[in-house]
C-alpha positions in Angstrom: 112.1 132.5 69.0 112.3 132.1 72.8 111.8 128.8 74.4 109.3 128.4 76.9 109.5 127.6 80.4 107.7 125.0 80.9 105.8 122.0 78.4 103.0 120.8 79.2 102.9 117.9 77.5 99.9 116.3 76.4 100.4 112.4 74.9 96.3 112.0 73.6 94.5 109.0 72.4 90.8 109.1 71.9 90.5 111.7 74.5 87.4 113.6 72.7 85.0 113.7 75.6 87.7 115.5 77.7 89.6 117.1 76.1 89.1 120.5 75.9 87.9 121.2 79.4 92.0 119.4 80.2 93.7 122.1 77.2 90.9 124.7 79.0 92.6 124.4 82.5 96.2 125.0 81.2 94.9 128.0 79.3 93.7 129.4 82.5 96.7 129.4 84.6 98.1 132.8 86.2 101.8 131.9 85.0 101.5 131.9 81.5 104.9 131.0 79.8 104.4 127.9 78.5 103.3 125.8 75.7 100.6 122.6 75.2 102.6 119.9 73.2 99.8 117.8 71.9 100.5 115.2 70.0 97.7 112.9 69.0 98.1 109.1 68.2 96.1 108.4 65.8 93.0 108.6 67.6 89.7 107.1 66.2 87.4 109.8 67.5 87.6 114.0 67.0 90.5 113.9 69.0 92.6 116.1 66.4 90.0 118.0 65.5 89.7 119.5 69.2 93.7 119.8 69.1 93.8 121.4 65.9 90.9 124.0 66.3 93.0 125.3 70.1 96.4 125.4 68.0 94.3 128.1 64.9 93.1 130.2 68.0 96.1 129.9 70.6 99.7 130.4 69.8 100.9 128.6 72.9 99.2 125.3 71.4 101.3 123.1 69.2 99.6 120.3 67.9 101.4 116.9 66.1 99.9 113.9 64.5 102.2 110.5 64.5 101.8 109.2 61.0 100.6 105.7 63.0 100.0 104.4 66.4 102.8 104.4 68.2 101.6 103.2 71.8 100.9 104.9 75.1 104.9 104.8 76.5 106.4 105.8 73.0 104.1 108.5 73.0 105.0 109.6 76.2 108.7 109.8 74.8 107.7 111.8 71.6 106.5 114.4 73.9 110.0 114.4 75.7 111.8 114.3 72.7 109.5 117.6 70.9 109.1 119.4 74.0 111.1 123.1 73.9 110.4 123.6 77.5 113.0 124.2 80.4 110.4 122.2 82.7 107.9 119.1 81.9 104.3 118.9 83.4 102.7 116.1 81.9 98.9 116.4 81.4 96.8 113.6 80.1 93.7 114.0 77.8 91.2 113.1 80.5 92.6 114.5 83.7 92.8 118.6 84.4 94.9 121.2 86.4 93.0 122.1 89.3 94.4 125.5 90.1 94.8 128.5 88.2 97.6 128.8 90.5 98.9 124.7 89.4 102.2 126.2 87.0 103.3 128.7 89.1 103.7 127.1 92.7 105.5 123.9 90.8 107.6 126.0 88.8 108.4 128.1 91.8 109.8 125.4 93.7 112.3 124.5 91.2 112.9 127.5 90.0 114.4 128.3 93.8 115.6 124.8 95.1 118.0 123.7 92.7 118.3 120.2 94.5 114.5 119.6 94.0 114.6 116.7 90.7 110.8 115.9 91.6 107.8 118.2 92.7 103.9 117.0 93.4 101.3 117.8 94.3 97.7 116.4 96.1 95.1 115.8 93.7 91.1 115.7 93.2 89.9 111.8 91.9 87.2 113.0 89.9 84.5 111.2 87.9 83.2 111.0 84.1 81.3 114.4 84.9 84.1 115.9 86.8 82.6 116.2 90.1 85.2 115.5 93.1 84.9 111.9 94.2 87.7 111.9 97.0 91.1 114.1 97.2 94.2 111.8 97.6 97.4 113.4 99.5 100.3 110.9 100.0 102.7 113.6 102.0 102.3 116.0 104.4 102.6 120.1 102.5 105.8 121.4 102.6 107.8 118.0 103.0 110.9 117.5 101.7 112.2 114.2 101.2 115.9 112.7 99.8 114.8 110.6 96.7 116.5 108.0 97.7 114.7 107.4 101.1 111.5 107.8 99.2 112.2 105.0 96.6 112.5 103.0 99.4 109.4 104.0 101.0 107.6 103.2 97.9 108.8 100.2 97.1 107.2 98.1 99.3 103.2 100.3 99.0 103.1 99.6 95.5 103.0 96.0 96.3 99.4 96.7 97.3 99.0 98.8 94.3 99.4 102.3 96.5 101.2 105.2 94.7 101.9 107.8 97.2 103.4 110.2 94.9 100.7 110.2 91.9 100.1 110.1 88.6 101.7 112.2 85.5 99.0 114.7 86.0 100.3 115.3 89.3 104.2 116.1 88.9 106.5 118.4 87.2 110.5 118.0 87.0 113.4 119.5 84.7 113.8 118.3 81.4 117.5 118.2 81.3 117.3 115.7 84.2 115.2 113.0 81.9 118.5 112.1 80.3 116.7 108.9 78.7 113.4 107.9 77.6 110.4 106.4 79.7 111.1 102.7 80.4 109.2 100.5 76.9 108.9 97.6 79.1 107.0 99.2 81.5 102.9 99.3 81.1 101.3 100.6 84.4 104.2 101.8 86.3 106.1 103.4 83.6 105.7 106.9 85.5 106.8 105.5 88.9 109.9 104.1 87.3 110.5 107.5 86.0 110.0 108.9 89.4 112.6 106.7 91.1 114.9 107.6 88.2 114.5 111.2 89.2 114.5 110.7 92.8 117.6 109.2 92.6 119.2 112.4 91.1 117.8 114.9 94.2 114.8 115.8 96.4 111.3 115.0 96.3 109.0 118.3 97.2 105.3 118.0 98.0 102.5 120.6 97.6 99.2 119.9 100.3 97.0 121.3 98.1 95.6 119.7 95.1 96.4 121.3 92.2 95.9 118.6 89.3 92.6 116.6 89.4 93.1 112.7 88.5 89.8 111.1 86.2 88.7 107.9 86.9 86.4 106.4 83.9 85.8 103.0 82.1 88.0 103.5 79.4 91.2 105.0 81.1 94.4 102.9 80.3 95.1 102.2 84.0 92.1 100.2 84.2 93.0 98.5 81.0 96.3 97.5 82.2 94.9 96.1 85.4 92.3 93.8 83.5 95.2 92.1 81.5 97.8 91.8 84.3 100.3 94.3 83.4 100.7 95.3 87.2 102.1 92.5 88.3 104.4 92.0 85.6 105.8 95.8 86.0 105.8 95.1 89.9 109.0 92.5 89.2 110.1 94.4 86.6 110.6 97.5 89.5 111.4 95.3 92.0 114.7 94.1 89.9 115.6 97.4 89.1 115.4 99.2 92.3 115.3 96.5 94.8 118.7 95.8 95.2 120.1 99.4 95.3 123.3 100.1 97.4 121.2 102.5 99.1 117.9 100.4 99.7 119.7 99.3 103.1 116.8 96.2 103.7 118.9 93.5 104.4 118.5 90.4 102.5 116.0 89.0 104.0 113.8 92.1 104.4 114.4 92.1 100.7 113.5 88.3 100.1 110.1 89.0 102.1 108.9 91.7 99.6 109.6 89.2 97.2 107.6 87.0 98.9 104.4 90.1 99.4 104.6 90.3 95.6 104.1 86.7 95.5 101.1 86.3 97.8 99.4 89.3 96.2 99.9 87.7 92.8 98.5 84.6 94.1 95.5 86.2 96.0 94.5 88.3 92.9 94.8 86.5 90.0 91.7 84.4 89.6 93.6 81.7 87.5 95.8 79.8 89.8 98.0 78.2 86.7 98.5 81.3 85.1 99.3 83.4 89.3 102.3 80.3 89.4 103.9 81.0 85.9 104.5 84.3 87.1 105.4 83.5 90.2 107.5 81.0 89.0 109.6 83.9 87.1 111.2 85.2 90.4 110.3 82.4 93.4 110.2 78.7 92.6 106.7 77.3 93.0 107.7 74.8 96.3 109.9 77.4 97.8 106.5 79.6 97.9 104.2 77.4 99.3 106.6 76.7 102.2 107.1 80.6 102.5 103.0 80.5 101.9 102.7 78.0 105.0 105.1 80.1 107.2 103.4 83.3 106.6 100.2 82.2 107.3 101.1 80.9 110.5 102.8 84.0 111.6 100.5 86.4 109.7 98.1 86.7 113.0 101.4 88.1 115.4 102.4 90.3 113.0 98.6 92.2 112.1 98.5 92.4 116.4 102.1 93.4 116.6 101.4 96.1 113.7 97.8 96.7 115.5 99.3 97.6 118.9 102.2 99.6 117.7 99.2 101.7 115.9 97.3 102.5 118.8 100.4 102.8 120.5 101.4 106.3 118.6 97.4 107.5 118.5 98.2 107.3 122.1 101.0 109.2 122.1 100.0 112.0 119.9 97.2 112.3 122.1 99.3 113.4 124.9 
């Protein structure tokens, strides 16, 4: 039987609303060898139903039930493990592929740029009725960027919880470079850990136009993981894996400062000041960061104006 090119890989849980207007906009795409792994985890609702009824009509649609729950991340690596495809694109219950056109211009770029590990796209925030709320582009179209300089460009944005490469929706990559699973201590930032651990085996190619469309909605996991903290603890968790790279060339105090912004952001967020300090407390010693507090709040003024100047400074210069 021959193998599909690309998986797209579909990890659903309770996704009933959705989710055949997400399996709808892979059916639709112009490059058509693939196949939808779905693989339900136990959902409460018609979930499997839905999935079952597009695997009797379509033979591109495989569907699998776990036999219980095993969790949002171990999901995620069931579809890794089951998928037949050369490529993965993952697609979430809730979120759809934009373009009929989304398969084909990923799957050209790595199809002809071997060093590519990582291609994304732009993508549509949409809302419960799918209308277009905003479209989010972290890159310029066409850019290339080494992996490893991009890691290091992350790291310090998703201290104040911005993602500039996006979500699973919005990504594809080759399977044979996923040589281990997604991270199970990871909650909210289990893809961006994955997308470092790409990065760091090649390029990172972004598409201008957005091809995958991102929902936002009350019940969406993200949300979920925001409400009981998860961020911050997955913030440290990156942080220590990545921070101290050979080849995140910060210098040690450079290093020790976005320490310090994971810290303050901790602090300014969480509304429960004992419970901001224990987890502080796991990576800065609670009277080394009230001095560093102090400090920074005396020197916070120079460095908005310095940063403030050096802005208008450029808008200047592109002018001209």
């Amino acid at each position: 039987m021959k193998m599909p090119r690309i998986s797209v890989c579909m990890p659903v849980y309770n996704n009933a609303k959705y989710l055949a207007e997400a399996i709808d906009s892979v059916l639709g795409q112009r490059f058509g060898d693939f196949e939808i792994l779905l693989i339900d985890d136990c959902s409460t609702d018609r979930t499997g139903e839905i999935a079952q009824d597009f695997a009797a009509r379509d033979p591109r649609v495989r569907f699998l039930s776990n036999p219980a729950n095993l969790g949002m991340v171990p999901n995620w690596n069931r579809c890794l493990k089951m998928a037949q495809g050369t490529y993965i694109k993952f697609l979430f219950g809730d979120d759809l592929l934009a373009s009929p056109d989304t398969l084909g211009r990923m799957i050209e770029i790595l199809d002809g740029e071997r060093d590519v590990a990582l291609v994304a796209s732009a993508r549509n925030v949409i809302d419960e009725s799918s209308r277009k709320v905003e479209t989010l582009a972290g890159f310029p179209d066409g850019v290339r960027i080494p992996g490893t300089e991009l890691i290091k460009c992350c790291l310090d944005g998703l201290i104040h919880n911005h993602n500039p490469i996006g979500e699973p929706s919005v990504v594809m990559f080759r399977k044979t470079a996923v040589s281990r699973n997604f991270d199970p201590r990871y909650r909210q930032l289990v893809d961006v850990e994955m997308w470092f651990h790409l990065l760091e085996q090649g390029t990172f190619a972004y598409i201008g136009e957005p091809l995958c469309a991102f929902r936002i909605h009350s019940e969406q996991q993200t949300l979920k993981n925001r409400q009981n903290l998860s961020y911050f603890d997955d913030m440290l968790y990156l942080l220590d894996d990545y921070l101290w790279k050979p080849y995140v060339d910060l210098g040690s105090l450079a290093k020790r400062y976005v320490l310090f912004r994971l810290a303050y952001i901790t602090w300014k967020e969480l509304g429960d000041r004992k419970v901001a300090l224990r987890k502080i407390g796991n990576y800065i010693p609670p009277r080394k960061f009230f001095l560093q507090l102090t400090l920074y709040r005396l020197v916070a003024p120079f460095l908005n104006l310095r940063r403030s100047i050096a802005k208008r400074w450029r808008a200047l210069k592109e002018r001209r």
